[in-house]
C-alpha positions as CSV (number, residue, x, y, z in Angstrom):
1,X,-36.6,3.1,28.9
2,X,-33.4,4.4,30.5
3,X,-32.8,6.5,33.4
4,X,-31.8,9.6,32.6
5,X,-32.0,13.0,34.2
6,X,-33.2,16.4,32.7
7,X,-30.3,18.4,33.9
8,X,-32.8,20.9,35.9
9,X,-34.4,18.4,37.9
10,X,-33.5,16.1,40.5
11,X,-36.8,15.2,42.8
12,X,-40.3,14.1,42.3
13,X,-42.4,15.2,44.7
14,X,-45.4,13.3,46.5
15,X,-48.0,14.3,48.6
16,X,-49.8,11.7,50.1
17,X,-52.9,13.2,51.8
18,X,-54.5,15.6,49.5
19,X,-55.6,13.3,45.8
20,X,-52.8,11.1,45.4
21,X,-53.2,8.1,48.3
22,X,-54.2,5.1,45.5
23,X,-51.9,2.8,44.3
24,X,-52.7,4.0,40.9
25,X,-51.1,7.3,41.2
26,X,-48.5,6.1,43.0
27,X,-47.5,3.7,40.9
28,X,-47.6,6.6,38.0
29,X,-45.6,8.7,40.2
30,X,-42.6,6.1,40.6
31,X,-43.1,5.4,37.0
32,X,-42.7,8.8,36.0
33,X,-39.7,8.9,38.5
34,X,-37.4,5.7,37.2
35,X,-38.4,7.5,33.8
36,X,-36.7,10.3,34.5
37,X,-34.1,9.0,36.9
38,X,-35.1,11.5,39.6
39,X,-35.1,10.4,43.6
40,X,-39.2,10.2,44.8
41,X,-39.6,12.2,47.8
42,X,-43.0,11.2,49.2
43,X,-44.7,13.2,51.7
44,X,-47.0,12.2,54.6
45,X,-48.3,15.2,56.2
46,X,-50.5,15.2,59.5
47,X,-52.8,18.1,59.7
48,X,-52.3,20.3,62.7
49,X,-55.8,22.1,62.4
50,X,-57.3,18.6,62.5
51,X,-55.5,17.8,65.6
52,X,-55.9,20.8,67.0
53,X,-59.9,21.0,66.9
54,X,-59.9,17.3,68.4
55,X,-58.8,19.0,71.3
56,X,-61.5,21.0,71.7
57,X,-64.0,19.9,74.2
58,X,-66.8,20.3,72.1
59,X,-65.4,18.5,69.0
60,X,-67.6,16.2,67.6
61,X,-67.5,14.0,64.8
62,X,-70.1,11.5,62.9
63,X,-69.4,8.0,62.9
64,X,-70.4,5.2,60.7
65,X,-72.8,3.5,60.1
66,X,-74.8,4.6,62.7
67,X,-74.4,8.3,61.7
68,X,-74.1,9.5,65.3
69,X,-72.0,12.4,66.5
70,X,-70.0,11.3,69.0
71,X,-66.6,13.1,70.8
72,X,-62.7,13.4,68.8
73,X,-60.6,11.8,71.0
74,X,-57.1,13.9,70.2
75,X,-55.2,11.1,71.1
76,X,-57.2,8.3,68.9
77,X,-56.8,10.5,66.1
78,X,-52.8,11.3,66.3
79,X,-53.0,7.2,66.6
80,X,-55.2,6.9,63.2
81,X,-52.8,9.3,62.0
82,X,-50.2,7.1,62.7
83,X,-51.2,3.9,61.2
84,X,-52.3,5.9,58.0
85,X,-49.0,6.8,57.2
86,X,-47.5,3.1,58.1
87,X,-49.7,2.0,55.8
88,X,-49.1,4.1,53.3
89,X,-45.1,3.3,53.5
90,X,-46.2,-0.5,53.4
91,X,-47.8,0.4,49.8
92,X,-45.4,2.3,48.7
93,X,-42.4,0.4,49.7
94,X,-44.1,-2.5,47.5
95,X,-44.5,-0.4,44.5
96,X,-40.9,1.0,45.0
97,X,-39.5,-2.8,45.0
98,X,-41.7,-3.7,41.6
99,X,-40.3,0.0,39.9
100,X,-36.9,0.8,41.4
101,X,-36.9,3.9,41.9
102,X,-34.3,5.7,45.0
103,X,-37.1,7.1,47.5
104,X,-37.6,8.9,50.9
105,X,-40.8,8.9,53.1
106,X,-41.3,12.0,55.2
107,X,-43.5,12.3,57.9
108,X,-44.5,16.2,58.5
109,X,-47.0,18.1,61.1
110,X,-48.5,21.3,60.0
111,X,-50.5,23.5,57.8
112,X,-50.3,21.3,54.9
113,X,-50.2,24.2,52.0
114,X,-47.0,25.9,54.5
115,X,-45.4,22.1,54.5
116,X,-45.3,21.5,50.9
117,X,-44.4,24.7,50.5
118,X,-41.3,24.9,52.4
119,X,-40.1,21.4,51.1
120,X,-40.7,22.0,47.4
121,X,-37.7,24.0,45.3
122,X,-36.4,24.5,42.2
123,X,-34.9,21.8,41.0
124,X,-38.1,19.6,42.0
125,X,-41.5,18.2,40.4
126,X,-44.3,18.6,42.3
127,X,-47.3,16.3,41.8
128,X,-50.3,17.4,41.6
129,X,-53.4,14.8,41.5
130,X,-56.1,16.2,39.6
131,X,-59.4,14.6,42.0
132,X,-61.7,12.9,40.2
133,X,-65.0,12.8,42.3
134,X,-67.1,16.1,42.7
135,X,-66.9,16.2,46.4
136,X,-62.8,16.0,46.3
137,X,-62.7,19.2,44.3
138,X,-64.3,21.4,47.0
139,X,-62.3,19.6,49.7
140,X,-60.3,22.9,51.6
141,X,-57.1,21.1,52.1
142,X,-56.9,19.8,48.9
143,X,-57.5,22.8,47.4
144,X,-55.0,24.8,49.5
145,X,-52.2,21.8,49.3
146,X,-52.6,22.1,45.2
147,X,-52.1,26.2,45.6
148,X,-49.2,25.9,47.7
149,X,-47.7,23.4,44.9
150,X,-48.7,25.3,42.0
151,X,-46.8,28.6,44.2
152,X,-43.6,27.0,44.9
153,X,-41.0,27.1,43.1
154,X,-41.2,24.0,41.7
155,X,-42.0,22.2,38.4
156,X,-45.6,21.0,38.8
157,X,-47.1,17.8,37.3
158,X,-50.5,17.0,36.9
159,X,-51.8,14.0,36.6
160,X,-55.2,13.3,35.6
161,X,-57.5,11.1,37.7
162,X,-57.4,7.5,36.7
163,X,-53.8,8.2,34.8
164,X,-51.9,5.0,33.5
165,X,-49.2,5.6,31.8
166,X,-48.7,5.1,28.1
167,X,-46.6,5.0,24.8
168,X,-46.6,7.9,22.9
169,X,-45.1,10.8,22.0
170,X,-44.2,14.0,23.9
171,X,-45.7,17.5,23.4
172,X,-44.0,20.4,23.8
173,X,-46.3,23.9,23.5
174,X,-43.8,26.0,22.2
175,X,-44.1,29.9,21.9
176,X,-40.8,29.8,19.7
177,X,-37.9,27.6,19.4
178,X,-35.7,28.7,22.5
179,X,-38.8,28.0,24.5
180,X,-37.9,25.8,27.5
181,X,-40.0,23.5,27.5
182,X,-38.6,22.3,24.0
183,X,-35.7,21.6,25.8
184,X,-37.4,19.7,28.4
185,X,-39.7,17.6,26.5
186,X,-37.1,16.8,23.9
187,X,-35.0,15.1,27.0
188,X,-38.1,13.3,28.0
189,X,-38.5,11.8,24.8
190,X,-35.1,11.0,24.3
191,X,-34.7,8.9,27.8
192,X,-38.3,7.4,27.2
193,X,-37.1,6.1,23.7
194,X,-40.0,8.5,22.4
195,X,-40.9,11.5,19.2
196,X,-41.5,14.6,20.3
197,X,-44.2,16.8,18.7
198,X,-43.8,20.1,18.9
199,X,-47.2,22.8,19.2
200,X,-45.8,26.3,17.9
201,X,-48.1,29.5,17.2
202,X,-49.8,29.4,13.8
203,X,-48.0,32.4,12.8
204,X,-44.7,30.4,13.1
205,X,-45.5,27.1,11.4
206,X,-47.5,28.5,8.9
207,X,-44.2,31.0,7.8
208,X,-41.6,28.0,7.7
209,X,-38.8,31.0,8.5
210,X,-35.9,29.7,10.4
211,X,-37.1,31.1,13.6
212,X,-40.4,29.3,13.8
213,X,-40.8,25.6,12.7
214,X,-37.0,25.1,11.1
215,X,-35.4,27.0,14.1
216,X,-37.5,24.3,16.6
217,X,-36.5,21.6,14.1
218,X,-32.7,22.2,14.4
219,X,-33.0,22.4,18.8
220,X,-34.4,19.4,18.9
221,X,-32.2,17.6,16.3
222,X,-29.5,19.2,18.7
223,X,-30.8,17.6,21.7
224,X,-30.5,14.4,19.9
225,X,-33.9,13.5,18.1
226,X,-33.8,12.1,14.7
227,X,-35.2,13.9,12.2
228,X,-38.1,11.2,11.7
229,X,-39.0,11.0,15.5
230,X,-39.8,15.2,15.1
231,X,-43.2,16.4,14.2
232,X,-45.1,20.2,13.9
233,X,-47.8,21.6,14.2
234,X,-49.7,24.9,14.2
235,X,-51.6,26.0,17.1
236,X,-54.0,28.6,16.8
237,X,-54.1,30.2,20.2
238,X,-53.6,30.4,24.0
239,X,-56.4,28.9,25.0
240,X,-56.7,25.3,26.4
241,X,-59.0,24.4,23.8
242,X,-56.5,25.6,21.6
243,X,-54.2,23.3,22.0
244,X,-57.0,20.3,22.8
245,X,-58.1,21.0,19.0
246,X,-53.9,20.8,17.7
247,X,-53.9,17.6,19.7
248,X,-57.4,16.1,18.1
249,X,-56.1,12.3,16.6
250,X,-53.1,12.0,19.0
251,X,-52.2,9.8,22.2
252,X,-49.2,11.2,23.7
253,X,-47.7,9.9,26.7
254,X,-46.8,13.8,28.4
255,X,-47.5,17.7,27.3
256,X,-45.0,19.9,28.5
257,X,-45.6,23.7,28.7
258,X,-44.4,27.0,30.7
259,X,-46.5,28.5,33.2
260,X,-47.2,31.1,30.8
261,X,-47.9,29.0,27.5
262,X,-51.7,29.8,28.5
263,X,-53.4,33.1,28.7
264,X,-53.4,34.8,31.9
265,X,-57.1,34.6,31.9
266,X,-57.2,30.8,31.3
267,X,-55.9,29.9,35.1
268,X,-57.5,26.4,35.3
269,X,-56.6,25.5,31.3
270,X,-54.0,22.8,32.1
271,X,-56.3,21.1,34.4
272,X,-58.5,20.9,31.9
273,X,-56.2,19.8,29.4
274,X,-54.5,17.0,31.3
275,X,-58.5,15.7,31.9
276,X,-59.9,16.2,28.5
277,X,-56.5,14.4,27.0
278,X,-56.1,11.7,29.9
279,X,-52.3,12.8,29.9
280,X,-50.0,14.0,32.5
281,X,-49.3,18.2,31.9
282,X,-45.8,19.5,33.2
283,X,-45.6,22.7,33.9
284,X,-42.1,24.3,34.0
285,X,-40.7,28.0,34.2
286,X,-40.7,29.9,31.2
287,X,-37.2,31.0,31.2
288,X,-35.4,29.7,28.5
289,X,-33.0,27.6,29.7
290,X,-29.2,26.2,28.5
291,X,-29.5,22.7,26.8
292,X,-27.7,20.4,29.1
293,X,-26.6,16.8,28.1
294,X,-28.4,14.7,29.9
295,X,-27.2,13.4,33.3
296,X,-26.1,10.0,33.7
């Protein structure tokens, strides 16, 4: 694999306190990072409304295993706070040594959907770990850190809960052939040494016309895929389980789609998508953008 940028991006952003604090994801996330020769910007952020009701005389918390509330002390908590997050950079720095990948570990106090939303921008990826166990899906914060990622205006990428990466090729849901994330999946594939297989509306690949599947043939053969390494195929709506049923038989390594490749009314569809298919979903902005060589 070589180490080569998509033009638009630059960043890959990590948020450590809300679903992606196990080595596993981590390890993805630098992986995905070298991949794509982007710097990983991982974020430890300290939650000010924890810290702030610890102060509160009549703060109580329940503590293990005897199951008795006893008092927050404000100050033991800022402490634990503390040796979370060196502990975290003690993790990560190992997994950084064993990838090599250029990161930065930032320390921020706040509301954590404001913080990741004022550091995210275009120009950066986003993680977003999908949480595995029931009780992590209700859990506020996580819930409000994922809104403020999926609001930004960064590219967001999910990654299912027990992801490891694998081989395979990249999908691209296309609404038509200067859709951008052709562009950006056929870059993927290209630095990842990977085919690219390309969903388009069934009243595209079913015409053959120049502007469905031979127009989508031609980008990507411009953005250097051979022929061979380019596949098709029809997909018969905008529905997540429209594009689970075009993806039956396959084991792709990444989907790639706009914010708007799913129907308004199907909010949650990549989530479901990057779970059903145990594949990381990318979602980029829908407008079309200028093929770029890739940067060195």
């Amino acid at each position: 694999m070589s180490g080569q940028t998509p033009s638009a991006y630059r960043r890959l952003i990590l948020d450590l306190c809300h679903g992606a604090n196990d080595a596993e994801t981590m390890r993805a996330a630098a992986e995905f990072a070298r991949l794509l020769g982007l710097d990983l910007h991982c974020l430890f952020i300290e939650d000010e409304a924890l810290l702030t009701l610890a102060e509160l005389p009549f703060a109580r918390e329940i503590r293990l295993p005897t199951h008795q509330w006893s008092p927050i002390d404000a100050d033991t908590m800022a402490a634990d706070l503390r040796q979370a997050a060196a502990e975290m950079r003690r993790l990560l720095d190992e997994i950084i040594r064993s990838v090599g990948v250029p990161s930065a570990f930032e320390v921020l106090r706040g509301d954590p959907a404001a913080c990741i939303a004022g550091v995210c921008q275009a120009g950066d990826i986003v993680v977003v770990a999908e949480p595995g166990p029931p009780m992590a899906r209700t859990t506020h914060s996580i819930a409000q850190a994922h809104a403020a990622a999926h609001g930004s205006a960064a590219a967001v990428l999910l990654l299912p809960a027990r992801f490891k990466p694998r081989r395979g090729p990249v999908v691209a849901v296309v609404a038509d052939p200067a859709d951008a994330s052709l562009g950006v999946a056929c870059e993927i594939a290209t630095a990842a040494g990977e085919g690219v297989a390309l969903l388009l509306p069934e009243t595209l690949a079913q015409s053959g016309q120049r502007a469905g599947v031979d127009g989508a043939r031609q980008r990507a053969r411009a953005l250097g895929l051979r022929p061979e390494r380019i596949t098709v195929n029809p997909v018969g709506g905008a529905q997540a389980e429209d594009v689970l049923h075009a993806l039956a038989g396959r084991r792709e390594s990444l989907i790639v789609m706009t914010r708007a490749a799913l129907a308004a009314a199907d909010a949650a569809g990549a989530s479901r998508i990057a779970a059903a298919r145990g594949a990381p979903v990318l979602l980029i902005e829908a407008e079309p953008q200028t093929d770029q060589p890739l940067a060195g």
